[in-house]
C-alpha positions in Angstrom: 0.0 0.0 0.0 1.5 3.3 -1.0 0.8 6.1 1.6 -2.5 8.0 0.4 -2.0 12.2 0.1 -4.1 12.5 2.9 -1.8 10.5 5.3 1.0 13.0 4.3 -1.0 16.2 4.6 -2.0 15.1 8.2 1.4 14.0 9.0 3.4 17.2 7.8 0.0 19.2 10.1 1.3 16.9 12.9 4.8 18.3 12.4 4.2 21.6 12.0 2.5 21.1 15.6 5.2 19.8 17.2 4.1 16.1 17.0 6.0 13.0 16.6 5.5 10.5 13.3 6.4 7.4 11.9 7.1 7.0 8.3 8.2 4.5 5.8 11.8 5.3 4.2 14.3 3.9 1.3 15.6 1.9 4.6 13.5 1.3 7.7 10.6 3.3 9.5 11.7 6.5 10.4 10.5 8.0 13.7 10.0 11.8 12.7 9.4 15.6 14.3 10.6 18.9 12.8 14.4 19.3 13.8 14.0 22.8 14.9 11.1 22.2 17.4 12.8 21.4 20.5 10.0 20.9 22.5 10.0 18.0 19.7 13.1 16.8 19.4 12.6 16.0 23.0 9.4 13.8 22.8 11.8 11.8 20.1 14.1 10.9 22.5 11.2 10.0 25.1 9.3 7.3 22.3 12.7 5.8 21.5 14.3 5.6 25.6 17.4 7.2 23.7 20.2 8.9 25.7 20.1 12.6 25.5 24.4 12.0 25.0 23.4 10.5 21.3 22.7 12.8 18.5 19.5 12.0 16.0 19.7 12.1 12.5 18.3 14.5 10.2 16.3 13.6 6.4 16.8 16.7 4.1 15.4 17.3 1.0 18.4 18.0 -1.1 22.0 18.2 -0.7 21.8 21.9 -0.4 19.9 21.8 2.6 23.1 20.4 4.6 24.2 24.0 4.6 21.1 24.7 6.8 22.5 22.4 9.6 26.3 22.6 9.1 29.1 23.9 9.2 32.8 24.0 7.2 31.0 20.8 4.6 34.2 19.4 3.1 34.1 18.6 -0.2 34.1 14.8 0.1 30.9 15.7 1.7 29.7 17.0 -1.5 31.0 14.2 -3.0 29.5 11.7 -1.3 26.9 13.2 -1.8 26.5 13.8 -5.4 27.5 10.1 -5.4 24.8 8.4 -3.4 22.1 10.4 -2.6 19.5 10.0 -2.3 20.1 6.7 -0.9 21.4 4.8 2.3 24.3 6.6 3.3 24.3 9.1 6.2 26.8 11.6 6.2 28.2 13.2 10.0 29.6 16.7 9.5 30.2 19.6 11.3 27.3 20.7 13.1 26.5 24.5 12.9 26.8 26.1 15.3 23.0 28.0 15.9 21.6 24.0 15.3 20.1 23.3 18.8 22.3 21.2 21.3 19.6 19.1 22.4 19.2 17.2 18.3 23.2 17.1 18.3 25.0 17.3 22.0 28.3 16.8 20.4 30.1 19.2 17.7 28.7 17.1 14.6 25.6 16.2 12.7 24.2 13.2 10.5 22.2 14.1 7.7 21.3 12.0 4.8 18.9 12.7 1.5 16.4 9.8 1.7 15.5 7.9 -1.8 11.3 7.9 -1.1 8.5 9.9 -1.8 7.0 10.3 1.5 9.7 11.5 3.9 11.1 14.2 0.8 6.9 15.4 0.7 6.8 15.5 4.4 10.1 17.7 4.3 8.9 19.6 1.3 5.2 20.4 3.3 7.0 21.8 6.4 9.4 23.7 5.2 12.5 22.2 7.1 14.4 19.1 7.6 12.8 16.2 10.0 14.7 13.8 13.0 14.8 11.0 10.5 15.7 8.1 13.5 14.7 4.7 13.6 11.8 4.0 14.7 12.0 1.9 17.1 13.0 1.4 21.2 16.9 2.4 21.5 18.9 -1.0 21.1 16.2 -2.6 19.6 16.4 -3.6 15.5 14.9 -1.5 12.8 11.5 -2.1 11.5 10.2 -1.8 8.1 6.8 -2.7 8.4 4.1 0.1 9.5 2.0 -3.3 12.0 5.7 -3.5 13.8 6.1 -0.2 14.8 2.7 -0.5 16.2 3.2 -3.0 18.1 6.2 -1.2 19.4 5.5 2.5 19.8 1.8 2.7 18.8 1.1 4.7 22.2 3.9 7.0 22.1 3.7 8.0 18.2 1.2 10.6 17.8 0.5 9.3 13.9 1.9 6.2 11.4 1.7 6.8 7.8 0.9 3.5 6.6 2.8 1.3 3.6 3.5 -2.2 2.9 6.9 -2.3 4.1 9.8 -0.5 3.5 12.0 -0.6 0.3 14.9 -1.0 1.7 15.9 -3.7 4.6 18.5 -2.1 6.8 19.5 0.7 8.5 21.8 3.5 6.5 25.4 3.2 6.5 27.1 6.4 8.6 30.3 7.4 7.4 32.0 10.3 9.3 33.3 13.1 6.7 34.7 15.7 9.5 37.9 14.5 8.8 40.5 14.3 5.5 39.8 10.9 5.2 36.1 8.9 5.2 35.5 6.8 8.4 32.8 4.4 8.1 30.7 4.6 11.7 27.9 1.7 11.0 27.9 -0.4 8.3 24.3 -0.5 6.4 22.7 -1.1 3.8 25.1 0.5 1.5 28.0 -2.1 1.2 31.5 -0.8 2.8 33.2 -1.5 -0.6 31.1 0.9 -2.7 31.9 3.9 -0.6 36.1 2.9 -0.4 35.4 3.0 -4.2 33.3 6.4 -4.2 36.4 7.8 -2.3 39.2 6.6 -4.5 37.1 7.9 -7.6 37.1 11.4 -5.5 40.8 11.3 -4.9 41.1 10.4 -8.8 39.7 13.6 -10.1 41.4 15.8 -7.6 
C-alpha cells in the first residue's frame, strides 16, 4: 500500500504542531518531528528511551539543505553526496553552530537525502528538515513494516503513515566526513566497498 495524500498532509500538520511520526523510508521506519522544534526533538528521545548523549539524524530534502544544519562541509561531503544520494548513506559533518544542542549534543551532525517519496513530501510540506531516527526502542532492531512499529511505539507515536513495508531492509550506513579521510561509523545497507570505491574515484579527479 503506498501512503495515500491525505496521510501525508496530516502527518506534515502533525509536524508543524510539534508532533511526533512514523514513516516509511528507502531503509527502515523513520521516527519523525521537525528538527528545529525542540519541544519536539525531546518527545523523540522519550518514544525511543534514547540517551540525551546520542545525537538524531536528520532527512533533508536535497543536498543543499546540509548548509542549513552545518558547518565547514568538506568537499568529500559533497562528493559523497553527489554520489549516493539520495540513498542509504548518512553523512556526519560539522554541526552549525546556531543548530540546537539538544538534536546534536556533540560538535557534529548526521544528515542524509532519503531515496522515497514520503519522507522528501513531508520535508517539502514543512518547510524544514525532520529527525529522521529509527523507529523503534533504542537498542532494539529497525522495523520496516508500519504493524511493527505498532506494536512497538503505537502509544507514544502521535500518527503512522501506513505502507506495505519498507523498500529498503537495513538501516543507513554512517560514514563520518569531519575529517580528511572517510570513516565508516555503521555499516548499512550500502556495502562498505562501494563507498572505499566512491572515495578513491574522488581522490582520482582531484
Amino acid at each position: 500500500m503506498t501512503p495515500s495524500l491525505d496521510q501525508v498532509a496530516h502527518g506534515i500538520q502533525l509536524l508543524k504542531h510539534g508532533r511526533v511520526i512514523a514513516f516509511p523510508t528507502d531503509t527502515v521506519y523513520g521516527l519523525g518531528a521537525d528538527a528545529f522544534n525542540c519541544e519536539a526533538i525531546d518527545k523523540v528521545y522519550q518514544a525511543k528511551q534514547r540517551s540525551r548523549m546520542l545525537p538524531l539524524p536528520l532527512l533533508l530534502k536535497d543536498a543543499f539543505q546540509m548548509s542549513v544544519v552545518a558547518r565547514d562541509i568538506p568537499e568529500i561531503a559533497w562528493f559523497l553526496a553527489d554520489f549516493f544520494w539520495p540513498g542509504g548513506i548518512t553523512l556526519v559533518l560539522p554541526r552549525s553552530t546556531w543548530l540546537s544542542s539538544s538534536l546534536a549534543p556533540d560538535d557534529t551532525v548526521a544528515v542524509r537525502v532519503p531515496n522515497h517519496d514520503t519522507p522528501l513530501a513531508l520535508i517539502q510540506g514543512l518547510g524544514n528538515p525532520i529527525v529522521g531516527t529509527s523507529a523503534n526502542i533504542s537498542g532494539k532492531p529497525g522495523l520496516v513494516a508500519a504493524d511493527d512499529v505498532r506494536r512497538q511505539m503505537g502509544d507514544v507515536v502521535d500518527f503512522i503513515i501506513e505502507e506495505n513495508g519498507c523498500s529498503g531492509s537495513m538501516a543507513s550506513t554512517v560514514v563520518d566526513v569531519t575529517g580528511d579521510i572517510p570513516v565508516i561509523l555503521r555499516q548499512g545497507i550500502i556495502p562498505s566497498c562501494e563507498v572505499k570505491e566512491a572515495y578513491a574515484k574522488y581522490r582520482q579527479r582531484r
